[in-house]
C-alpha positions, 0 to 999 in steps of 0.5 A, a space after each residue: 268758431 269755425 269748424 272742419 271735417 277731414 274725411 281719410 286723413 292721410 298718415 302726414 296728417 295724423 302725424 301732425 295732429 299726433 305731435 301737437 296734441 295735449 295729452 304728449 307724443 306718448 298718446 296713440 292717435 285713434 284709429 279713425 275714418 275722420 277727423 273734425 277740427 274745430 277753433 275757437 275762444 278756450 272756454 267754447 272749446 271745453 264746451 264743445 269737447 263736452 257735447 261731441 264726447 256725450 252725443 256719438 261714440 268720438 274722441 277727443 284731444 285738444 291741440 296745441 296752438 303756438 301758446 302751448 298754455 292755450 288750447 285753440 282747437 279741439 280735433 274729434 276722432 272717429 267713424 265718418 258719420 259719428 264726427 259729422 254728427 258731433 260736429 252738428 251737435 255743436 253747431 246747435 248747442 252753441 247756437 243756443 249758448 
């Protein structure tokens, strides 16, 4: 899996993310000071959507790849420090899974 933080996403960015994720344009992206993208295989995906939304006060969406029918990556939304925490929370998780 790899994993990624963008501290202060710029508006082009949120619009990006805004028109590729799953729930449809119609969904209002979070307010947020940052965002957390992690990639990976669908089943660890589910997984680590799991553990982020449980361990910090986050949101999360999945976002379309170019196979609307396979969700490749996950962005995580929230505070600066609690995307960082759910990123580290998956990272230990999946260690041991």
């Amino acid at each position: 899996m790899e994993y990624r933080i963008i501290k202060t996403p710029s508006k082009g960015t949120m619009e990006l993310l805004l028109r590729r994720m799953g729930s449809g344009a119609s969904e209002k992206v979070p307010c947020c000071d940052a965002v957390g993208l992690v990639q990976g295989r669908l089943i660890d995906m589910v997984y680590a959507a799991d553990i982020a939304e449980k361990a910090v006060g986050v949101a999360v969406e999945d976002i379309r790849g170019s196979c609307p029918q396979n969700m490749i990556m996950i962005a995580i939304f929230g505070d600066t420090a609690a995307v960082e925490e759910a990123i580290n929370k998956i990272k230990h998780e999946m260690k041991d899974a």
